[in-house]
C-alpha positions as CSV (number, residue, x, y, z in Angstrom):
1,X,21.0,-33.5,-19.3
2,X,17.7,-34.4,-19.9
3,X,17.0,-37.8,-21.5
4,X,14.4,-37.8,-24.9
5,X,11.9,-39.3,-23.2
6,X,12.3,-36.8,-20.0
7,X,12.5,-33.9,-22.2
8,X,9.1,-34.5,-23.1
9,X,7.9,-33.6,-19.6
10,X,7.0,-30.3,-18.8
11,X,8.8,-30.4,-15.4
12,X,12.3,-30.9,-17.5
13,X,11.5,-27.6,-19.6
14,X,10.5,-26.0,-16.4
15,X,13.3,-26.7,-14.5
16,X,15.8,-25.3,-17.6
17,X,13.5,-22.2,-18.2
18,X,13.7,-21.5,-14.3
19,X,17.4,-22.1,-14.6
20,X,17.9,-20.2,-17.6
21,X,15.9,-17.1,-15.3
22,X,18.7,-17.7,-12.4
23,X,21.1,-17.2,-15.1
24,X,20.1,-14.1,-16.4
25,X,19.3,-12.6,-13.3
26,X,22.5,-13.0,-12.2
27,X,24.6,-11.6,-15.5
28,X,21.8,-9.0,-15.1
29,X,23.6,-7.8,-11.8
30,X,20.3,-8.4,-9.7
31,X,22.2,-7.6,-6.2
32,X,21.7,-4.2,-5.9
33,X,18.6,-2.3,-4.8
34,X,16.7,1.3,-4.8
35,X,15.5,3.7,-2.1
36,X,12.7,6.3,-3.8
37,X,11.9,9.3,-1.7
38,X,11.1,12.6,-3.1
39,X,13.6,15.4,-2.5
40,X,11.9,17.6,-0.1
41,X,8.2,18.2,0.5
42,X,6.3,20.9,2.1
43,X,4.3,20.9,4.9
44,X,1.7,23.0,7.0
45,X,2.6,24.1,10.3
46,X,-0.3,22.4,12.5
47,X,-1.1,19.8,10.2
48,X,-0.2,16.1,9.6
49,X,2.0,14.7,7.1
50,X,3.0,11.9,5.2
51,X,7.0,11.3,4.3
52,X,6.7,8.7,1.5
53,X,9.9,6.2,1.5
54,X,9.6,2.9,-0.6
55,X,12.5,1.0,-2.2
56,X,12.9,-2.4,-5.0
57,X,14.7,-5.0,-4.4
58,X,15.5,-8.3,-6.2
59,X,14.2,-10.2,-3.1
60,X,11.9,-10.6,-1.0
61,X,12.1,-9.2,2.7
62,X,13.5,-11.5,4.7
63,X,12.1,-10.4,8.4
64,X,15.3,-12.6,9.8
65,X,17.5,-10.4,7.8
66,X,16.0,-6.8,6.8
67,X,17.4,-4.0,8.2
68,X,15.7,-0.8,8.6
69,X,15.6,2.5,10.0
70,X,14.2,6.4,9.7
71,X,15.9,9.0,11.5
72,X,16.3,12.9,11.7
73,X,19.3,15.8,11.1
74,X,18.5,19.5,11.4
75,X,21.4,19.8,8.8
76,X,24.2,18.0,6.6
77,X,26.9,18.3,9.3
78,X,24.1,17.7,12.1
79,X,24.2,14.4,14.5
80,X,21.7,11.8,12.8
81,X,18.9,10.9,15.8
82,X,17.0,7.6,14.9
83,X,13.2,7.7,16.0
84,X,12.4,4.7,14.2
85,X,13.6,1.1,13.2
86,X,12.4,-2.3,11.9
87,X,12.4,-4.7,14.9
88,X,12.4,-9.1,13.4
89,X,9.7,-9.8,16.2
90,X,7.3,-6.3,16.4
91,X,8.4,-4.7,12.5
92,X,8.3,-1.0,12.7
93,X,8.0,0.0,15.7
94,X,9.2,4.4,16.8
95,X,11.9,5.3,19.2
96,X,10.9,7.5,21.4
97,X,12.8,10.9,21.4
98,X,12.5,13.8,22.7
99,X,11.7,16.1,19.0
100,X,9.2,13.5,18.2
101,X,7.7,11.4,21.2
102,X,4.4,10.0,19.6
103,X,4.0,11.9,17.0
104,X,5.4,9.7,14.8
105,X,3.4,6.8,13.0
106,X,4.5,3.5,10.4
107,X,1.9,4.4,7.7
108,X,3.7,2.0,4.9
109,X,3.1,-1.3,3.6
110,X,5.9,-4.0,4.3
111,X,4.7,-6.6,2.1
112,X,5.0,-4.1,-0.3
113,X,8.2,-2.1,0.2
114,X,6.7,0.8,1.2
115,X,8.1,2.2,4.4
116,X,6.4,5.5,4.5
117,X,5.6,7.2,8.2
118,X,3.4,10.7,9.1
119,X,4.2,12.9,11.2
120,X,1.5,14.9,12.9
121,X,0.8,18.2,14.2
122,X,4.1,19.7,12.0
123,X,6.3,22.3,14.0
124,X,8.8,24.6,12.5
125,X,11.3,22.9,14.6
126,X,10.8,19.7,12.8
127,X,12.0,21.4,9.5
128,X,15.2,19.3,8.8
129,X,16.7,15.9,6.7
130,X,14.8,13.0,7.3
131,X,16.5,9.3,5.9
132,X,15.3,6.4,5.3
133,X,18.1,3.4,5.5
134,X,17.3,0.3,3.8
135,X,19.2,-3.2,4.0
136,X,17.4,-5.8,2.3
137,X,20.0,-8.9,2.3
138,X,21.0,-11.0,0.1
139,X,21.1,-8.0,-1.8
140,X,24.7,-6.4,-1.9
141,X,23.9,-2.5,-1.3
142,X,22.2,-0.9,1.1
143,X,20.3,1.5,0.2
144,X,19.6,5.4,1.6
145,X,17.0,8.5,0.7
146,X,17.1,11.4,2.2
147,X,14.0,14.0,2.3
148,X,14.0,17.3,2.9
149,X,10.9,18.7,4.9
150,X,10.1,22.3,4.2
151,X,7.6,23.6,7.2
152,X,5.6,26.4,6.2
153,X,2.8,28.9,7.6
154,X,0.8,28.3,4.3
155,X,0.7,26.0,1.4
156,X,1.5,28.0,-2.6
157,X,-2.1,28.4,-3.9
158,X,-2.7,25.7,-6.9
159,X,-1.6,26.7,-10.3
160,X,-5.1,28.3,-11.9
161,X,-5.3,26.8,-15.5
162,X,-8.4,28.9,-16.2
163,X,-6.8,31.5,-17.5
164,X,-4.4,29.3,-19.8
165,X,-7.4,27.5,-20.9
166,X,-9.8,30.5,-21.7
167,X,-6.5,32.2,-23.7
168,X,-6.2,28.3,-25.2
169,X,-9.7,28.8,-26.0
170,X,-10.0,31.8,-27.4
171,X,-7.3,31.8,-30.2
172,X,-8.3,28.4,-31.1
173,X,-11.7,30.3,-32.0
174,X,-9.9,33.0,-33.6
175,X,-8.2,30.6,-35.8
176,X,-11.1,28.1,-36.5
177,X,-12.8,31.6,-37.9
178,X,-9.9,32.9,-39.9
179,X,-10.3,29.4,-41.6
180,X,-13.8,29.3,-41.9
181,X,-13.9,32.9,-43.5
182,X,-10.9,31.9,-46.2
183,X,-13.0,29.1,-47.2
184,X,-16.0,31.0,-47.8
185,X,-14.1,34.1,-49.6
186,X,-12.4,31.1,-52.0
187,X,-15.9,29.4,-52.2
188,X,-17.3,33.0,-53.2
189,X,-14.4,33.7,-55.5
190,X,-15.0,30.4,-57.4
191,X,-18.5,30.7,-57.8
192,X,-17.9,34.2,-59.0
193,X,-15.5,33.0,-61.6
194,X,-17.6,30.1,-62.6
195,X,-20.3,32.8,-63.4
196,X,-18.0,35.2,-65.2
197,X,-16.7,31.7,-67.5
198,X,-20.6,31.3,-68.0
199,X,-21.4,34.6,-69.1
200,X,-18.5,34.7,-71.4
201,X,-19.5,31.6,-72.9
202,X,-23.3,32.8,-73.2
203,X,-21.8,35.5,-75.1
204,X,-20.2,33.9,-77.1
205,X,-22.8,31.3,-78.6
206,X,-25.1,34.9,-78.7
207,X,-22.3,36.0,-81.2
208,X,-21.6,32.7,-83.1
209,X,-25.6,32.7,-83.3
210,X,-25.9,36.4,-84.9
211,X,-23.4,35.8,-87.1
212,X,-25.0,32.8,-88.1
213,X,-28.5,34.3,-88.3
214,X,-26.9,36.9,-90.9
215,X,-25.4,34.6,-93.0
216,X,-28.0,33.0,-94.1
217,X,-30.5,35.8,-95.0
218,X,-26.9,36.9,-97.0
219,X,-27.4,33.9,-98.7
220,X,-31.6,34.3,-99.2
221,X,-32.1,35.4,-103.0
């Protein structure tokens, strides 16, 4: 424990808050980690693409100790071929195979756990299951995501919103002048009725007048 005068010092409280973190992190169950890849993408015959793979971890990559690799299955119950790995000396380096040969690059980011690679000039053939293992020690579980790639003779036009919007548009206008002509019809029906109370009153003082007018030339000798 720290003594009074120590716990003065900023180190003490440092060393107890990083501590405390230690603690936490490790109730937390901090030994575990996550591979993100999307389900399947599509891509254009004749074209390049990218297969995005990153993951989380806990730790930081330990080049002595990571573990990786990418590698390809035309199906489930298809032989996985590996046509790329992490090497300690050279990182990601391709594997040279017979489906790929160099058409295969390391497009991620190590430092920040992204391990993405493209793959150019897309044939059908390379249609299939593409994982990306992950073993980042000291976390506990290794971690696996598996992308389907969809090769296709042409991409799904973009959703066109201009319909939606002009549609959006145009009943918003409908409704903006349903509202605008209720509040002039109330307007003109309360004006109206402020006219006809005004009338009636005018009336009546003309009446209250007359009769007043008459009763005194009754009263007139």
């Amino acid at each position: 424990m720290c003594s009074p005068a120590v716990a003065a010092d900023r180190r003490c409280g440092g060393g107890l808050l990083s501590a405390l973190l230690l603690l936490l992190l490790s109730l937390s169950g901090c030994y575990s980690m996550d591979v993100l890849v999307p389900t399947s993408i599509n891509a254009l015959n004749g074209t390049m693409i990218k297969i995005p793979c990153t993951f989380t971890s806990c730790y930081k990559m330990d080049a002595a100790k990571f573990v990786m690799n990418w590698s390809y299955q035309e199906g489930v119950n298809d032989t996985r071929d590996m046509f790329m790995q992490y090497d300690k000396k050279r990182g990601m380096v391709a594997v040279r195979t017979d489906r790929f040969w160099d058409r295969v690059l390391f497009a991620g980011n190590l430092d920040k756990n992204d391990l993405s690679i493209t793959l150019s000039d897309v044939q059908p053939e390379d249609g299939g299951l593409y994982t990306c293992y992950v073993r980042n020690p000291p976390d506990r579980i290794q971690g696996t995501g598996v992308i389907e790639l969809i090769v296709v003779t042409e991409l799904p036009p973009p959703r066109d919103s201009t319909i939606a919007v002009a549609i959006g548009a145009s009943v918003g206008g409908a409704l903006a002048l349903l509202i605008l002509s209720m509040v002039v019809v109330k307007c003109l029906r309360r004006h109206r009725k402020q006219e006809l109370i005004s009338e009636e009153k005018m009336e009546e003082e003309g009446k209250l007048e007359a009769e007043g007018v008459a009763e005194e030339e009754t009263k007139q000798p």
